[in-house]
SEVORO-273707 format. One record per residue: residue number from 1; x, y, z of N, C-alpha, C, CB in turn. Coordinates in steps of 0.02 Angstrom, whole numbers. Each point is the difference from the previous one (the first is absolute). Glycine has a CB too. Layout:
(NUM (X Y Z) (X Y Z) (X Y Z) (X Y Z));
...
This chain:
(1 (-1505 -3648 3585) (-44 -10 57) (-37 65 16) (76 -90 47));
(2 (-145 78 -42) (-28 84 7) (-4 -2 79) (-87 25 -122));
(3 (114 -52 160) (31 56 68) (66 7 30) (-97 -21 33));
(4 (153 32 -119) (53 -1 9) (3 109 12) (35 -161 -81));
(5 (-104 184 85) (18 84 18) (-84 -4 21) (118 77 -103));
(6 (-140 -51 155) (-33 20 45) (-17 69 -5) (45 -84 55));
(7 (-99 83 -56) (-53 90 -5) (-57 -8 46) (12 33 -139));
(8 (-14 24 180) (-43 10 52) (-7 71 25) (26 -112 27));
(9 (-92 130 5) (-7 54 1) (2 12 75) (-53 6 -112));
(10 (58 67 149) (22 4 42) (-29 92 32) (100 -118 -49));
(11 (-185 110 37) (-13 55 18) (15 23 -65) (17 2 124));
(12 (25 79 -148) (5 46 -50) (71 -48 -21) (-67 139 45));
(13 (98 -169 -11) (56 -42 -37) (7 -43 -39) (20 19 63));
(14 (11 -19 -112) (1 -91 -37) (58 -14 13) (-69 -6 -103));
(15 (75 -62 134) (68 -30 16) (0 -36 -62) (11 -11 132));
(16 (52 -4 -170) (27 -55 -57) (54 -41 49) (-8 83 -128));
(17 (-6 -169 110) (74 -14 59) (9 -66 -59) (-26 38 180));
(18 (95 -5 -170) (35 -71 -50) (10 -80 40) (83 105 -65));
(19 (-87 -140 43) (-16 -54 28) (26 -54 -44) (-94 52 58));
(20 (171 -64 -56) (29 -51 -17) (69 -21 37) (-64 28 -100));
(21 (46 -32 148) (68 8 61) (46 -43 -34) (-59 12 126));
(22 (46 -93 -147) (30 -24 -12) (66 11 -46) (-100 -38 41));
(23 (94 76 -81) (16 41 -72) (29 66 41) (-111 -45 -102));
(24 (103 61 160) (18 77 10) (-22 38 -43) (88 -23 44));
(25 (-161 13 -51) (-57 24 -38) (36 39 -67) (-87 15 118));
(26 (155 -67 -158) (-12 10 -57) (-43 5 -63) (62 -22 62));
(27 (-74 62 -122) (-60 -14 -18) (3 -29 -76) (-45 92 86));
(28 (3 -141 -95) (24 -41 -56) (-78 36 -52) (86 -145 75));
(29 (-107 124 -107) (-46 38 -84) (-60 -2 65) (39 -71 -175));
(30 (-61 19 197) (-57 -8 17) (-15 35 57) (4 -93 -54));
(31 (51 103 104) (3 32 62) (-10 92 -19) (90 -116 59));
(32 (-52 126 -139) (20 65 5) (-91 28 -35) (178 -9 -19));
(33 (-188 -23 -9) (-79 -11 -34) (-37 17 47) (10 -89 -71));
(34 (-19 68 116) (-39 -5 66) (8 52 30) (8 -103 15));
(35 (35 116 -3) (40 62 45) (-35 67 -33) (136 -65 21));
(36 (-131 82 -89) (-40 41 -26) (-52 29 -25) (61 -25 13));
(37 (-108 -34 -5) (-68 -6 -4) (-22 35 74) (-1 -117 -87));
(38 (34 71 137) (-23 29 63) (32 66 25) (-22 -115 26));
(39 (38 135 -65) (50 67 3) (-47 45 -11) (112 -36 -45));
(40 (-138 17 -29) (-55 49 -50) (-39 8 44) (-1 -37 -114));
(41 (-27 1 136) (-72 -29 44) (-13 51 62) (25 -141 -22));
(42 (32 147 57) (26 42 57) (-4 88 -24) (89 -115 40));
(43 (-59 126 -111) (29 55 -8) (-96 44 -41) (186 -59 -18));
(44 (-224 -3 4) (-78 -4 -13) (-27 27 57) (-4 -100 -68));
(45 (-5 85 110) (-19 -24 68) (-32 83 20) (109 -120 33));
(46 (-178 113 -34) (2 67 13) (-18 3 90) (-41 39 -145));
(47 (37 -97 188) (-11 8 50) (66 21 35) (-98 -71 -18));
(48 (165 52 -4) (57 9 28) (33 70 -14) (6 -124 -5));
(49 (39 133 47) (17 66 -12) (91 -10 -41) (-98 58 128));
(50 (120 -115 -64) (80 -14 -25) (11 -61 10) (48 99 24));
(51 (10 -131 -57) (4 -72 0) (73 -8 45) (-72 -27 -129));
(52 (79 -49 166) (47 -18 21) (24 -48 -25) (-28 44 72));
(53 (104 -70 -110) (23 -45 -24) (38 -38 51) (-9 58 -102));
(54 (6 -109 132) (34 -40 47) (24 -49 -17) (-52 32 62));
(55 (77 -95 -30) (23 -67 -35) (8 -15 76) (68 10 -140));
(56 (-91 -105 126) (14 -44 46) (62 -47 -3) (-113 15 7));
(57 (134 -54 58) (54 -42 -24) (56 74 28) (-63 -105 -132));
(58 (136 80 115) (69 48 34) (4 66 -51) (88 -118 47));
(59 (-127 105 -127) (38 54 -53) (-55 49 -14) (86 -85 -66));
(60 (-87 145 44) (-49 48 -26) (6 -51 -75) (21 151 76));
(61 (20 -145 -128) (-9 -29 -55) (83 -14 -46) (-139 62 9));
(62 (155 -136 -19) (79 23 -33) (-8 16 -65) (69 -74 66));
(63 (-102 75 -99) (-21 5 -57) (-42 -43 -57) (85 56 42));
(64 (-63 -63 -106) (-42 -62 -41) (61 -27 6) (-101 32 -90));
(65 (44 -99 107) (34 -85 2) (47 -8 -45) (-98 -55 27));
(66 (165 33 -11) (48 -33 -18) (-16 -37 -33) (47 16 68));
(67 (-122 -72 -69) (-16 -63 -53) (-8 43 -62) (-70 -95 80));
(68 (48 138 -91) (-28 40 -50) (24 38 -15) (-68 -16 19));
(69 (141 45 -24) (37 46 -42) (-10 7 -75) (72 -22 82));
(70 (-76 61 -110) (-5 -7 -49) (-61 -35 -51) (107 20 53));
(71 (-150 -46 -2) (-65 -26 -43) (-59 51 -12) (24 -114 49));
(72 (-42 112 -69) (-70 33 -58) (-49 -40 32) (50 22 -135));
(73 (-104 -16 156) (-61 -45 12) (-36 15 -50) (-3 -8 113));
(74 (4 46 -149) (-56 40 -42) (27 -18 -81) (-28 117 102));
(75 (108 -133 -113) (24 13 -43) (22 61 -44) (-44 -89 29));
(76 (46 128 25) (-12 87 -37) (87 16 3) (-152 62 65));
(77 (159 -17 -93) (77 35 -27) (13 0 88) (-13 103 -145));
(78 (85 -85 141) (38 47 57) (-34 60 14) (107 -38 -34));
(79 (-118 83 -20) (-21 68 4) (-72 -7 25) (77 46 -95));
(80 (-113 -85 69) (-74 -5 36) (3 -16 62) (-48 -32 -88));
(81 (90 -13 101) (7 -45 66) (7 59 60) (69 -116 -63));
(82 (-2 161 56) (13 29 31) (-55 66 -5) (119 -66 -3));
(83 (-150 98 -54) (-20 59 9) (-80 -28 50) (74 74 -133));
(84 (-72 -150 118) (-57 2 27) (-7 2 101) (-23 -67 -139));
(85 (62 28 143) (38 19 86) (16 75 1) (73 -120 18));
(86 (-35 165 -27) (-6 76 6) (-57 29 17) (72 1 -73));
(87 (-118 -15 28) (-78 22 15) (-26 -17 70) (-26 -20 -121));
(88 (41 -35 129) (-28 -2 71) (29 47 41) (-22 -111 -9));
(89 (114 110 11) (11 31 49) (0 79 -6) (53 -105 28));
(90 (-76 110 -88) (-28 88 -10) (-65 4 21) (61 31 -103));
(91 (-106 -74 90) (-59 27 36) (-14 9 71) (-30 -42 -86));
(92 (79 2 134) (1 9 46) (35 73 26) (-18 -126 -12));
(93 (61 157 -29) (21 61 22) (-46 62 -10) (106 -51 -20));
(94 (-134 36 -43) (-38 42 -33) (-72 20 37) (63 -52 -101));
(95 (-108 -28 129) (-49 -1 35) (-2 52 54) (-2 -111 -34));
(96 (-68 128 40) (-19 62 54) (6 -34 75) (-94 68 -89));
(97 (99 -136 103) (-7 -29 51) (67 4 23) (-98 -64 -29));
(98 (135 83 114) (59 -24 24) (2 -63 2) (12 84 55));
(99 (34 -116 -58) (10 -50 1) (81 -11 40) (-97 -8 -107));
(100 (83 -45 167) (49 27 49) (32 -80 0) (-67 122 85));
(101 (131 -149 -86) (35 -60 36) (55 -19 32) (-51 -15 -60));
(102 (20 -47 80) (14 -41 65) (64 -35 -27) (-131 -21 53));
(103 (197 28 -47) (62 -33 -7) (18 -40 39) (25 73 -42));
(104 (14 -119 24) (38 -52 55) (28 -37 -53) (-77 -15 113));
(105 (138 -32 -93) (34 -40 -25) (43 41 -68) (-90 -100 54));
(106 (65 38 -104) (29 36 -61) (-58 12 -22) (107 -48 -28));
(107 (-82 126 -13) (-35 30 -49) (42 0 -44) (-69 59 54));
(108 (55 -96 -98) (68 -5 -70) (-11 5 -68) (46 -74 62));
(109 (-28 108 -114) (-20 -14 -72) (-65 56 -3) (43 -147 -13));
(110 (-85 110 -22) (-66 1 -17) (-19 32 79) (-17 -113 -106));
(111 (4 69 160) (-32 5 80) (46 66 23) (-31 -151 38));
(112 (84 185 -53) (30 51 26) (-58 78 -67) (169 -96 55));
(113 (-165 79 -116) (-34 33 -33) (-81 -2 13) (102 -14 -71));
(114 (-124 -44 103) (-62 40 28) (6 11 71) (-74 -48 -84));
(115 (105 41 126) (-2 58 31) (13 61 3) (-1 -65 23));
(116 (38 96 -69) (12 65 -28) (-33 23 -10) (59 -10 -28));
(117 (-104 -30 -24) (-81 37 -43) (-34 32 48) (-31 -92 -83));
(118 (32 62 162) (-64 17 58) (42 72 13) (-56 -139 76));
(119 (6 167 -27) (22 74 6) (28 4 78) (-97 55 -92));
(120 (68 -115 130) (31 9 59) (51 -73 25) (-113 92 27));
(121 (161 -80 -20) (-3 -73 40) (50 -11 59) (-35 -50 -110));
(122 (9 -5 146) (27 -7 59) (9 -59 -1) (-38 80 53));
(123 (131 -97 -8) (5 -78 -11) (22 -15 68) (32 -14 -130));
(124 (-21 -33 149) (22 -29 65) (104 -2 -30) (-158 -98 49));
(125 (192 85 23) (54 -12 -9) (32 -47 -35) (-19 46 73));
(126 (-10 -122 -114) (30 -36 -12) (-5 29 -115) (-27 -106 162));
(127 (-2 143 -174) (-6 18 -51) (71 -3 -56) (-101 61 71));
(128 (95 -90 -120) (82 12 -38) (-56 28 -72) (132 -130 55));
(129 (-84 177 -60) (-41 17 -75) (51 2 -54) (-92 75 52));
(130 (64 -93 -112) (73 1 -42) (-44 25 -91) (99 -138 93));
(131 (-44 148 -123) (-46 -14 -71) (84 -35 -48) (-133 140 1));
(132 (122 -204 0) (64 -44 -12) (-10 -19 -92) (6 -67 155));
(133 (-34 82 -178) (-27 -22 -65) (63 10 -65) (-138 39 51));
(134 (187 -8 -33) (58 26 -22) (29 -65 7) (2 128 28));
(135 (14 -178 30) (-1 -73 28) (-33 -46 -65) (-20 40 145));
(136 (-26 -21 -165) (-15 -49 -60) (-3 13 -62) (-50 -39 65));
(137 (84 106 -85) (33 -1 -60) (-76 59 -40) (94 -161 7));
(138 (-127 190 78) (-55 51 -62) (20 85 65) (-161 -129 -69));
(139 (113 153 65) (-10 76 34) (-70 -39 34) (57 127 -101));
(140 (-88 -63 173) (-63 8 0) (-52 22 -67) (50 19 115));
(141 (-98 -36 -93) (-38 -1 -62) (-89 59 16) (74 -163 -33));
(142 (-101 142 108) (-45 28 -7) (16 54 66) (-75 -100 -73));
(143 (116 160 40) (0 70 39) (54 -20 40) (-124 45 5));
(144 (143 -83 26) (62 -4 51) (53 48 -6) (-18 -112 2));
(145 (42 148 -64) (46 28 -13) (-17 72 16) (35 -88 -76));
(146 (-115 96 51) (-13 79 24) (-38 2 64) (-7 44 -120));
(147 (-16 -108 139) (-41 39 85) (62 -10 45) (-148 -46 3));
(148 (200 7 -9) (59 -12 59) (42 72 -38) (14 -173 35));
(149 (-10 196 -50) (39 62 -33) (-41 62 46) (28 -55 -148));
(150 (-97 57 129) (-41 44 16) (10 23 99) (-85 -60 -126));
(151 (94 -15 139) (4 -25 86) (63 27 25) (-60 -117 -9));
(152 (108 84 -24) (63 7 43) (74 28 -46) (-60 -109 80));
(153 (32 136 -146) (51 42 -38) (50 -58 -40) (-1 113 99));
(154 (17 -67 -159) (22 -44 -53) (83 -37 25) (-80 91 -103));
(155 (100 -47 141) (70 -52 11) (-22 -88 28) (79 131 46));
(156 (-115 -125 19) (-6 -43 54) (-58 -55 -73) (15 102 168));
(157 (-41 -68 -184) (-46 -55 -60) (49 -22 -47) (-115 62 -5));
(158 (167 -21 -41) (48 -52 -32) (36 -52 53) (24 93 -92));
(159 (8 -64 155) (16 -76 31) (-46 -44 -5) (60 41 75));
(160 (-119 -26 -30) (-37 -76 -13) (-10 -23 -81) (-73 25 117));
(161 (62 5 -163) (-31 -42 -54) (66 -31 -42) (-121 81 -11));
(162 (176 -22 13) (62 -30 -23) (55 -60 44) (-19 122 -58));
(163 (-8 -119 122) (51 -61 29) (-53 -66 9) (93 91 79));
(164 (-165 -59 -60) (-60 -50 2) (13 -32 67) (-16 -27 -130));
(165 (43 60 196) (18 5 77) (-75 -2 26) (122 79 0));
(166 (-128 -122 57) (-48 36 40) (19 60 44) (-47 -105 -3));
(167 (-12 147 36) (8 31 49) (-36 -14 58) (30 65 -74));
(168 (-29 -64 160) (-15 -20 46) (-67 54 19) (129 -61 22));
(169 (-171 58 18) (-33 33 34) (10 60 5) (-14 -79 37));
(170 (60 84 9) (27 78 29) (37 41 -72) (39 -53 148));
(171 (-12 19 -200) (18 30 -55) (-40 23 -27) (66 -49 -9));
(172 (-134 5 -5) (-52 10 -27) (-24 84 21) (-22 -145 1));
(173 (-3 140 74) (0 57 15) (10 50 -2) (-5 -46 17));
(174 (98 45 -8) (40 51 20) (-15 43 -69) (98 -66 88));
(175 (-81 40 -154) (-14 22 -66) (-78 20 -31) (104 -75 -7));
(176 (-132 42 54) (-83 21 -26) (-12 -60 -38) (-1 137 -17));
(177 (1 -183 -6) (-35 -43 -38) (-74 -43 47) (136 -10 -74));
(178 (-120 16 139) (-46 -4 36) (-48 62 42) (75 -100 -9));
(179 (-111 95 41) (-26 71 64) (-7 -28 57) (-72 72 -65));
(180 (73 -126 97) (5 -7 58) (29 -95 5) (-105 124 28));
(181 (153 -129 32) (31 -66 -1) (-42 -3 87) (150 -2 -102));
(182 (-169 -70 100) (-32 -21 94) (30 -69 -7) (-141 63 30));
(183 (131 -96 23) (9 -73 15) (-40 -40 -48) (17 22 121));
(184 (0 -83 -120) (-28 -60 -29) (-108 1 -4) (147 -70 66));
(185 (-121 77 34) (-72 -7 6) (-44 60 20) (32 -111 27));
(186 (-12 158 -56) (-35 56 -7) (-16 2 -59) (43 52 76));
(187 (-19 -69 -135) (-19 21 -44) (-63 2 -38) (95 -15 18));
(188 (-126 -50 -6) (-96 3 -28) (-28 47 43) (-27 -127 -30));
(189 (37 145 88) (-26 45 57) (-2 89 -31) (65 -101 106));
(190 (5 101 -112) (15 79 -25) (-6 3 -55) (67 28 64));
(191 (-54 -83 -132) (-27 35 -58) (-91 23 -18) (117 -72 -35));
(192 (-159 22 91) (-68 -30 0) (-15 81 26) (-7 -163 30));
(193 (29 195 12) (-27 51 36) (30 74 -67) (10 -77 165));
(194 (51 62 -182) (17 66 -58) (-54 5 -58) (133 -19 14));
(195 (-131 -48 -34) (-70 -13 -62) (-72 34 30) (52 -136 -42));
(196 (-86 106 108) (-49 25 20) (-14 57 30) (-2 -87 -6));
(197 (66 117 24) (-11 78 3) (18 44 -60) (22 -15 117));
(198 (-2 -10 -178) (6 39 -50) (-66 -23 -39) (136 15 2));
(199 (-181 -76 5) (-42 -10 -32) (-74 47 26) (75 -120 -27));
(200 (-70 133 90) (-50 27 34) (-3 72 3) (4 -95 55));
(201 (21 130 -119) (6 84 -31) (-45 -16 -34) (111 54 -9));
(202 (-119 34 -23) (-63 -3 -68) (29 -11 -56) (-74 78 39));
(203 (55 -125 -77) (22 -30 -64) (20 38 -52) (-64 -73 27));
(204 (37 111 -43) (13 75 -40) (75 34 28) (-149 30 -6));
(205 (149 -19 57) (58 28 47) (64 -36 -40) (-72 9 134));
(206 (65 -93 -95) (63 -44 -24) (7 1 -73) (-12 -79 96));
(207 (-56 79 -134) (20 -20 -92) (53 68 3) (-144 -59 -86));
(208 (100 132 113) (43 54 -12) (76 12 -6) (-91 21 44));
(209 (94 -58 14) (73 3 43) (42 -31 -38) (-38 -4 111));
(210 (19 -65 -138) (44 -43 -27) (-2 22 -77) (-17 -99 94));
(211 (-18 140 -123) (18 20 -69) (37 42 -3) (-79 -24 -35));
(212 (71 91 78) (59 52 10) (63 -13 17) (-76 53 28));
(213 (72 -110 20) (93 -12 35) (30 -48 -89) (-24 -42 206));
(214 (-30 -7 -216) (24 -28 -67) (15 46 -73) (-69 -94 56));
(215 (64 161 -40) (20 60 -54) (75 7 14) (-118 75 -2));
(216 (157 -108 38) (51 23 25) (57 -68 -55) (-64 69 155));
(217 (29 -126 -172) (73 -51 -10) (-66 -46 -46) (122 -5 143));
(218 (-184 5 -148) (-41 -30 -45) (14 -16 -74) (-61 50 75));
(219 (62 13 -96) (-11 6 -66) (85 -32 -8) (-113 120 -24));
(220 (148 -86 39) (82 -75 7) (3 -45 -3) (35 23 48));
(221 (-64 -55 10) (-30 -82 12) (-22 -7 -53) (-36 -14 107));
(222 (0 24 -134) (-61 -39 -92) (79 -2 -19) (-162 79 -59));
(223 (194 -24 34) (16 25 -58) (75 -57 10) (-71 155 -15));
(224 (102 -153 77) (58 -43 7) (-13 -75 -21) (35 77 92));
(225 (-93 -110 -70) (-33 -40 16) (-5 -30 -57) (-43 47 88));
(226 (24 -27 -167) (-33 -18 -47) (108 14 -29) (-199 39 0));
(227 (238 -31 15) (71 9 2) (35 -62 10) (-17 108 42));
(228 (-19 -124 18) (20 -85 23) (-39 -53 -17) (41 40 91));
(229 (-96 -13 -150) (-44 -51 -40) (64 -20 -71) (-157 68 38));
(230 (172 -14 -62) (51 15 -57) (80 -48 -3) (-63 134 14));
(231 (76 -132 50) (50 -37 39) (16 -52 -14) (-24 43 67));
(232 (-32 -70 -15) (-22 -59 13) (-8 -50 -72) (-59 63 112));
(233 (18 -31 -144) (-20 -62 -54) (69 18 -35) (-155 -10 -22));
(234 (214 36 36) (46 -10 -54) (35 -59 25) (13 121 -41));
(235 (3 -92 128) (44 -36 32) (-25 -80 -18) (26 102 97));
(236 (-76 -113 -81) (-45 -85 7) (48 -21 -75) (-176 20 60));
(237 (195 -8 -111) (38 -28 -72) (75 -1 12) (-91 53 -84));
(238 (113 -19 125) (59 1 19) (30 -92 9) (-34 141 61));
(239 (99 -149 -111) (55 -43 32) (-3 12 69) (74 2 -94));
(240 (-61 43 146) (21 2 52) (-49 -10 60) (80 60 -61));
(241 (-136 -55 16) (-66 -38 55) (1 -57 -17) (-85 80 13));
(242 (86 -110 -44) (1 -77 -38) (56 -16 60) (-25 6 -164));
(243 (95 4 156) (35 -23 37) (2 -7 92) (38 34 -119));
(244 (-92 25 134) (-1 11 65) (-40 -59 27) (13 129 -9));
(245 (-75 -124 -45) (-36 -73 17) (23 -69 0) (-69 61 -38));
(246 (105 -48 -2) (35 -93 -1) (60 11 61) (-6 -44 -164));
(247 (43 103 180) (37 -17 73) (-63 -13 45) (115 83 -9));
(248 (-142 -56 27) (-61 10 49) (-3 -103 1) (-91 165 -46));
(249 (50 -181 -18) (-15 -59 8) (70 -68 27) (-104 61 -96));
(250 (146 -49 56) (83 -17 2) (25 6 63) (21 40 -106));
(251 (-53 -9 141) (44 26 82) (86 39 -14) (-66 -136 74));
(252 (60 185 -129) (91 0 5) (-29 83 -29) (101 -156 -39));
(253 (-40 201 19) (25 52 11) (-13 17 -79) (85 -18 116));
(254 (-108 60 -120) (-64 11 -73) (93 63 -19) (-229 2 46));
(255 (224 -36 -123) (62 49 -38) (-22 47 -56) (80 -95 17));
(256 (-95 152 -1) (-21 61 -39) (30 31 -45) (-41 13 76));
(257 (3 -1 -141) (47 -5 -72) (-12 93 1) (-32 -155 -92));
(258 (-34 168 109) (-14 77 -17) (-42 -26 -78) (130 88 68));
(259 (-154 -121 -90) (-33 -16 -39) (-70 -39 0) (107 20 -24));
């Protein structure tokens, strides 16, 4: 559906707003398609200075759709599949534009890894963030392993990716994976005003700013990143993903060979 993600401009701002409440703006080929076109479009944009990623409905994003595990729309390898998702969420780190978001609900999987990618974000209290993918028999795939590392240090990132736990709001916080926690209904209010006062600097200034602070954990990010490309397409052949999926489908208690 092309107004399953929403682009609009906002003065020097571009708002992106996900828009599949129903889904808890999971994103299935066509949604994630969409999502990055209007991404490009934004990160093009020479009237804007910085973009805001939001979502409607209770969730920022739980990730890609459950209908679609494991499908190919394209028919392309694992390794394509995945290196081709990475790219997006590298260009968004890489890009000269801030790019700031709006959390709530779940941010899970995939929807917890792009909010990482953004440079700022702020969520309301009901936020659970997790990266559970260990749960279905793979790892994160695009950066989760090195921007939640980068955020909140390598111990607190093996818990989440090795138990695949959420964490609450105030955890979020307390650890840094977030920068600021408000109420429910503050939150379009205060992220709308962080975006438009960071968008309303000189553009040169912010590209500046955000290439220098990104000298600090960047060149990591690629380098980890294209690490969990390597992974990934092994894990996807794994007996033990095979099996996670058929518990998943089975409803029962997935038995791990290590093979």
């Amino acid at each position: 559906m092309s107004d399953e993600v929403l682009s609009e401009r906002n003065g020097s701002l571009r708002i992106i707003t996900l828009n599949r409440p129903d889904r808890h703006n999971a994103m299935d080929d066509a949604m994630s398609e969409l999502f990055q076109r209007l991404l490009g479009e934004a990160l093009e944009d020479s009237e804007s200075c910085a973009i805001l990623i939001r979502a409607n409905g209770k969730s920022f994003c739980s990730g890609r759709d459950t209908n679609v595990l494991g499908h190919r729309a394209r028919d392309e390898s694992d390794f394509h599949f995945v290196r081709r998702h990475q790219e997006g969420r590298l260009r968004m780190q890489e890009s000269t534009k801030p790019i700031i978001a709006a959390l709530k609900g779940g941010a899970i999987g995939g929807g917890c890894e792009l909010a990482l990618a953004a440079d700022i974000r702020i969520s309301d209290s009901t936020l659970k963030m997790a990266l559970p993918e260990i749960n279905y028999g793979v790892l994160p795939d695009t950066g989760g392993t090195q921007m939640m590392t980068a955020l909140i240090g390598p111990s607190r990132t093996k818990y989440m990716v090795m138990s695949g736990e959420r964490i609450d709001a105030p955890t979020a916080l307390e650890w840094g994976a977030v920068d600021f926690v408000v109420e429910p209904e503050e939150l379009d209010a205060g992220a709308l005003k962080i975006a438009q006062d960071i968008a309303a600097k000189p553009p040169l200034n912010l590209a500046m700013a955000k290439e220098m602070i990104n000298l600090m954990h960047g060149a990591t990010i690629r380098t980890g990143t294209r690490a969990e490309l390597y992974a990934q397409s092994y894990l996807f052949k794994t007996e033990d993903y095979q099996e996670a999926r058929a518990a998943i489908r089975e409803k029962r208690a997935p038995h791990y060979r290590g093979k």
